[in-house]
C-alpha positions in Angstrom: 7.2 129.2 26.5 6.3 132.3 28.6 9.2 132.9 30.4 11.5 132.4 26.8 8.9 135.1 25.8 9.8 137.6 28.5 13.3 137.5 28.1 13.2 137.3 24.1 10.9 140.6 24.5 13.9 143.1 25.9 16.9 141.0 23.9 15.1 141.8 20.2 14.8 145.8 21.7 17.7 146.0 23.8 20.3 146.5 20.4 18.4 148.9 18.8 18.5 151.0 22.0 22.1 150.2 22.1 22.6 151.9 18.6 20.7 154.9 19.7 22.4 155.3 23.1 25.9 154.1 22.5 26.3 154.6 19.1 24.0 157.8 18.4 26.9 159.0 15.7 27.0 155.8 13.8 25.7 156.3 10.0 24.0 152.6 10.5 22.5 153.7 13.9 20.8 156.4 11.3 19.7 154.1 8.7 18.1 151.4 11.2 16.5 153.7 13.4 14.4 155.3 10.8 12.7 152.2 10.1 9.5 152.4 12.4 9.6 148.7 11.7 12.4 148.0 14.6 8.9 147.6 16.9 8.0 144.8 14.5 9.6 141.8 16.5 8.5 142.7 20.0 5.1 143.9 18.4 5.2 139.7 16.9 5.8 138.6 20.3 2.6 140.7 21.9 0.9 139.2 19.2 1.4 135.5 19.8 1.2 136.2 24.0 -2.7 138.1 23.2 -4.2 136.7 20.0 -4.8 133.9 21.6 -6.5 135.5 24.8 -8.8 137.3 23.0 -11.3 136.6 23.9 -10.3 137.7 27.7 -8.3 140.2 26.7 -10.6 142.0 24.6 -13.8 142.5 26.6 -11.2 143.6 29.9 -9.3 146.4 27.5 -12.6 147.8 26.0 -14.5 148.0 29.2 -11.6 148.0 31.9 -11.9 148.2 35.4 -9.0 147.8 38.5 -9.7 144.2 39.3 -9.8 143.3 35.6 -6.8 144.5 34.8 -5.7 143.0 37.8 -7.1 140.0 36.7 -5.6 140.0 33.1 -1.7 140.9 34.3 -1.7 138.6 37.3 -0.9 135.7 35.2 2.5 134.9 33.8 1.3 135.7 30.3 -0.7 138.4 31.2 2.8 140.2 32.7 4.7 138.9 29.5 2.2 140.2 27.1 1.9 143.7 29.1 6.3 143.8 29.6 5.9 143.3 25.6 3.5 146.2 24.8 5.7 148.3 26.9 8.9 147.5 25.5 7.1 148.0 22.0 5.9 151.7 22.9 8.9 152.6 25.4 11.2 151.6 21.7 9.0 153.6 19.6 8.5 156.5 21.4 13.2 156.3 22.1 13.3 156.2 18.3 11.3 159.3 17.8 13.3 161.0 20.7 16.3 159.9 19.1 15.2 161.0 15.7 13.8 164.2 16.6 16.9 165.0 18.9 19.5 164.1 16.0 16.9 166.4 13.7 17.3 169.1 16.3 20.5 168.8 17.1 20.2 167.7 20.8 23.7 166.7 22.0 24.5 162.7 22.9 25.3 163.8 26.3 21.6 165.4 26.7 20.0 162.8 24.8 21.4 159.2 25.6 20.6 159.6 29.6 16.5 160.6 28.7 16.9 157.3 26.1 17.9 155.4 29.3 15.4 156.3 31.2 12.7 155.9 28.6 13.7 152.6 28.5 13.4 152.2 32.5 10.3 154.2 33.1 9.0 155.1 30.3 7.1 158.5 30.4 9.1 159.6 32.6 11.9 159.8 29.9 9.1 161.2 27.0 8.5 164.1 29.9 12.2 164.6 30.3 12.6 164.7 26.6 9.5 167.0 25.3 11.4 169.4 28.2 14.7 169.2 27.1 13.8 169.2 23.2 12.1 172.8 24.1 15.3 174.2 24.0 17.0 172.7 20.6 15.1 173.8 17.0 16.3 171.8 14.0 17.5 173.6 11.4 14.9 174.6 8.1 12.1 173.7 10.4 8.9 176.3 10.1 6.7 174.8 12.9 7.5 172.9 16.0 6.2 169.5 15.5 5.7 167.1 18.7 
């Protein structure tokens, strides 16, 4: 079951990033990527790997230390459940990129290559982002808003 959770993980994500990054001009890219809820089936999928761990899982996230952690992701669903909440952040932090750079008027071009590698390495692409949106203000906006 682990390993059909894994790959189920990135296929329920992987069109919604499509939409954002190959499709950014699409009126339906628009009206599914404003629904925060586009995180809810990868979010279902963490849920089933860790509500049933717990009671391991709990105790090493509250009080962590290296070999903990260690401990936790070194099993098959301890990598499927992290690969989950990574893909579940990594989507929601692309859609607010996306929506703040269609708000500001960041062009495709710009904004489809930080998507990418958001999706890849994950802060890495929300650092190249908050630089790149520093140069873009959306129009009627009275404060910057992260």
């Amino acid at each position: 079951m682990t390993p059909v959770l894994f790959t189920l993980t990135f296929a329920v994500a992987a069109p919604f990033w499509a939409l954002m990054i190959v499709f950014p001009g699409w009126s339906w890219t628009r009206r599914i990527v404003a629904s925060p809820l586009i995180v809810l089936p990868v979010v279902v999928i963490y849920a089933i790997l860790v509500l049933p761990a717990i009671a391991d899982v709990l105790p090493t996230v509250a009080f962590p230390t290296l070999d903990g952690v260690r401990t936790l992701l070194g099993t098959a669903d301890g990598a499927t459940a992290a690969w989950a909440h990574m893909i579940a952040f990594d989507l929601f932090v692309g859609r607010w990129a996306w929506l703040d750079g269609t708000r500001r008027g960041v062009p495709a071009w710009i904004l489809s290559p930080l998507l990418v590698l958001t999706i890849l390495l994950g802060p890495l692409g929300l650092a190249g982002y908050l630089l790149a949106r520093t140069r873009f203000h959306a129009t009627g906006d009275t404060q910057d808003r992260p």
